[in-house]
Backbone as a ProteinNet text record, in pm:
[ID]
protein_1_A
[PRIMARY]
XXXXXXXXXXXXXXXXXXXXXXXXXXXXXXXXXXXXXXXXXXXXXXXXXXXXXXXXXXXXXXXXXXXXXXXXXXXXXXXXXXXXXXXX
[TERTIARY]
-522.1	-607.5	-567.2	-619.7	-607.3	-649.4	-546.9	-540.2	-589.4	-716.2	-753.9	-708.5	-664	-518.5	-709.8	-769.7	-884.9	-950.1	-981.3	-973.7	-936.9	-786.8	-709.2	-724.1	-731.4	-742.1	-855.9	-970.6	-1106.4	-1055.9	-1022.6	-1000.5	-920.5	-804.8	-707.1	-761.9	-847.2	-896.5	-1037.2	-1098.5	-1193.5	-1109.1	-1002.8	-887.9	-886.3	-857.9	-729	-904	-964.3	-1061.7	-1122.5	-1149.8	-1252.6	-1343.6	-1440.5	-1584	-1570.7	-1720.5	-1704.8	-1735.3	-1847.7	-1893.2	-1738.1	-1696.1	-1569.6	-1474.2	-1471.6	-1337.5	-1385.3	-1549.5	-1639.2	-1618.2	-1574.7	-1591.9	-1448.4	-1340.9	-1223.4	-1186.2	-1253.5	-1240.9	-1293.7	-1385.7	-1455.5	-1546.2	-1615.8	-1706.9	-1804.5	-1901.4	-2056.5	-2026.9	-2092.9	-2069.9	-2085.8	-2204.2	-2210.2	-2064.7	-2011.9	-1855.2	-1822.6	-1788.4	-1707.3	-1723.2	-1836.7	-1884.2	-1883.7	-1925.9	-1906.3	-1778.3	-1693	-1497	-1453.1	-1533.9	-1485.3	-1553.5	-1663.3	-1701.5	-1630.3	-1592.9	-1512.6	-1344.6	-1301.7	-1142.7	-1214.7	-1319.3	-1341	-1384.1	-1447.5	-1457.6	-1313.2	-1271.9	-1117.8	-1047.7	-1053.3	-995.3	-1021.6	-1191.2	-1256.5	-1227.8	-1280.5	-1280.1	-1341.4	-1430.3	-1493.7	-1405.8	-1387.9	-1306.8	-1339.6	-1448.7	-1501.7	-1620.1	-1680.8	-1809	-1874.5	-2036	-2083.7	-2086.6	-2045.3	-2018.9	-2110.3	-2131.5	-2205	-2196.1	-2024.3	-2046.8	-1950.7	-2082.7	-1992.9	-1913.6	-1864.2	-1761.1	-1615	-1650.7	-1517.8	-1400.4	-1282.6	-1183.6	-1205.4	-1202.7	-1192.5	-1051.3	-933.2	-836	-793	-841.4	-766.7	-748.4	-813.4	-821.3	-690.7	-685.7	-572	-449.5	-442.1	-291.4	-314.1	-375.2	-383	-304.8	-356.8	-324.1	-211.2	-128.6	12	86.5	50.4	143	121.8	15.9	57.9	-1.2	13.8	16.1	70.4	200.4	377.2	413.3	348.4	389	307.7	155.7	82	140.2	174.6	239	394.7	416.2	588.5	538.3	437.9	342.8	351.2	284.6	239.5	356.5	395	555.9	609.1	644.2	704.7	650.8	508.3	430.7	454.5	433.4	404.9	571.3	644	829.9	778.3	766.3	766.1	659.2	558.1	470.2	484	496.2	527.3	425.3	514.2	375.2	365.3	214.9	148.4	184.1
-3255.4	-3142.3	-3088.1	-3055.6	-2991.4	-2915.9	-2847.3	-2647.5	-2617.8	-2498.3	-2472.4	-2322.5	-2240.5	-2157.8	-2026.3	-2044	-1975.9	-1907.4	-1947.6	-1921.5	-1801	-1842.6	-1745.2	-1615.8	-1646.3	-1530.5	-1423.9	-1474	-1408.6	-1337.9	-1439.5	-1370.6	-1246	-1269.3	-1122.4	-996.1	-1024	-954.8	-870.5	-948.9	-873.4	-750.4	-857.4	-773.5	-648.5	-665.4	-530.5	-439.4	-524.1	-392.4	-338.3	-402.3	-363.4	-434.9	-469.6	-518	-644.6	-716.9	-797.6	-750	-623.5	-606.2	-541.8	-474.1	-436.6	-527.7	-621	-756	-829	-846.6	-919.7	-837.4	-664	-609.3	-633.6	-630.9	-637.3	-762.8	-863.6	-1007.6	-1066.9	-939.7	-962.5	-1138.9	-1128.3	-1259.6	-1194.8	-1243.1	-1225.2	-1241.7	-1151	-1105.7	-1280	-1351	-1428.3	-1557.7	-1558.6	-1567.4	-1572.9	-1466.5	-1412.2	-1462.4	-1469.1	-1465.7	-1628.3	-1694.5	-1887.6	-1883.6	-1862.7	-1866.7	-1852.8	-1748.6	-1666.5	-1776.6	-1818.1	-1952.5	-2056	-2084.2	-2227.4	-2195.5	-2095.1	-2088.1	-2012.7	-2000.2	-2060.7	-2143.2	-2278.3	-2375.4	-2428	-2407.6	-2536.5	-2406.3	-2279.3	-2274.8	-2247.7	-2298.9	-2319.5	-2245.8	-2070.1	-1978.4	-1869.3	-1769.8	-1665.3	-1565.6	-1495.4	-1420.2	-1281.5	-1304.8	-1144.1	-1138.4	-1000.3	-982.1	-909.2	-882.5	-768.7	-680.8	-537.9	-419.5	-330.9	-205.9	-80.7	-50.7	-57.8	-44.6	-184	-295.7	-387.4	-516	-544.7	-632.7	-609	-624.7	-558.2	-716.2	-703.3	-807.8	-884.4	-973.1	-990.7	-994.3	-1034.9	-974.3	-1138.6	-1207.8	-1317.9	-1343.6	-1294.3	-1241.6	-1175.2	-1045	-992.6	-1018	-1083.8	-1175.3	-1235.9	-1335.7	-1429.7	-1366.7	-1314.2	-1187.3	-1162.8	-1106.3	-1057.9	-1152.8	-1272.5	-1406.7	-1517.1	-1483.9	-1545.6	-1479.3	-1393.4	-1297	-1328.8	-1260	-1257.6	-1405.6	-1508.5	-1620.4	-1673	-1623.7	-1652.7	-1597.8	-1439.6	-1368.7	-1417.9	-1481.4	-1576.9	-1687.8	-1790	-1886.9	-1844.1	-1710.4	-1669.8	-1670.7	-1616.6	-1543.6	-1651.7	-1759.3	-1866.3	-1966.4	-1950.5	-2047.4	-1962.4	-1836.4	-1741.2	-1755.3	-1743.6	-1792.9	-1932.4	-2020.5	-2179.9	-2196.5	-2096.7	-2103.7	-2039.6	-2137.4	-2055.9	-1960.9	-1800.5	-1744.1	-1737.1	-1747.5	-1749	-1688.8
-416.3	-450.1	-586.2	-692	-807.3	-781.5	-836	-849	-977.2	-995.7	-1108.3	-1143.9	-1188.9	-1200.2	-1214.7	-1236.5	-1301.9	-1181.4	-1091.3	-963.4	-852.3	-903.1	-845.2	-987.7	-1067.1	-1192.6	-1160.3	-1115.6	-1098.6	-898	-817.1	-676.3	-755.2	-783.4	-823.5	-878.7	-979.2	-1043.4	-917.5	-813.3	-777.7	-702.3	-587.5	-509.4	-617.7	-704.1	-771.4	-832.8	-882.2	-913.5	-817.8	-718.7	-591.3	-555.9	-670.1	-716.2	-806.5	-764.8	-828.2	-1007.7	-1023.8	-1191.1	-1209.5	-1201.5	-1234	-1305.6	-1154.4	-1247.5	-1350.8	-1359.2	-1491.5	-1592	-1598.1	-1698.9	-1766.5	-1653.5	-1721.8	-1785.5	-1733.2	-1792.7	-1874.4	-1914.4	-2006.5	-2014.4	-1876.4	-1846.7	-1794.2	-1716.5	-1617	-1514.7	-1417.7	-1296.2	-1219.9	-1247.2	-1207	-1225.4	-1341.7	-1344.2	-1229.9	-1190.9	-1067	-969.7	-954.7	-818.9	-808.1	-889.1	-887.7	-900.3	-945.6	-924.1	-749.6	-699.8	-595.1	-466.2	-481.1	-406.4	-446	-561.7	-543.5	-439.5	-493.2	-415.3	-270.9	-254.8	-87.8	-14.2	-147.6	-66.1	-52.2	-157.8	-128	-40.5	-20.8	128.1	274.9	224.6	353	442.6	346.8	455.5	356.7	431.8	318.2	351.2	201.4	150	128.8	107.1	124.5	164.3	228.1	288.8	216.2	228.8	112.2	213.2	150.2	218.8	96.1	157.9	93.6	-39.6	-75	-266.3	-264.7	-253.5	-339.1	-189.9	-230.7	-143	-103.2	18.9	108.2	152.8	107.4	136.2	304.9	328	499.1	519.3	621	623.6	609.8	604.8	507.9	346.7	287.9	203.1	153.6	227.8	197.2	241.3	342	342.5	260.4	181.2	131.6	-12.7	-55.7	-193	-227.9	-63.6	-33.4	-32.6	-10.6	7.9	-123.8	-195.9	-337.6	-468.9	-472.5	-592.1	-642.6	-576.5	-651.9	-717.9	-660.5	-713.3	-834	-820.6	-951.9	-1066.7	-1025.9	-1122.6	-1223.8	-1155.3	-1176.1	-1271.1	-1206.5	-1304.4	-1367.5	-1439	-1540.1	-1646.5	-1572.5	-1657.3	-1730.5	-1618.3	-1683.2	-1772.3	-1786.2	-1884.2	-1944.2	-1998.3	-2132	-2138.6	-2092.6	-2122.6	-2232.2	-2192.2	-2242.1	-2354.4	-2351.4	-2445.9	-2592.1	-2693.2	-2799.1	-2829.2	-2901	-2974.6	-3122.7	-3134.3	-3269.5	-3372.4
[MASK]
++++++++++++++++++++++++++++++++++++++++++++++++++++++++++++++++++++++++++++++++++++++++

């Protein structure tokens, strides 16, 4: 399975803003962005991730384990490529 790191960038971003226009605004992409990111990392985990609720989309509670159990580790990725990556 190839992991596309982009994925998990757009799930995080809806988690932490709330919404999907929210995390498009901060990511400065299109809602529709989001929302095609947010279907692919649920087909490959073949499970829906969020439901539409009243303002917007509400987490399902896999989802949010899911979040709690690899955040911290995307966040470390990060760290350690921007460690190894020279800057400009």
């Amino acid at each position: 399975m190839a992991i596309n790191l982009n994925v998990y960038k757009y799930f995080f971003a809806v988690m932490e803003a709330g919404n999907i226009s929210r995390a498009a605004d901060q990511l400065g992409v299109s809602q529709p962005t989001v929302t095609y990111n947010i279907q692919e990392l649920e087909k490959d985990l073949q499970t829906k991730l969020f439901a539409v609720g009243r303002h917007g989309v509400e987490p399902e509670a896999v989802a949010v384990a899911f979040y709690r159990r690899v955040h911290p580790h995307y966040q470390a990725l990060l760290n350690a490529i921007n460690e190894f990556t020279p800057s400009g």
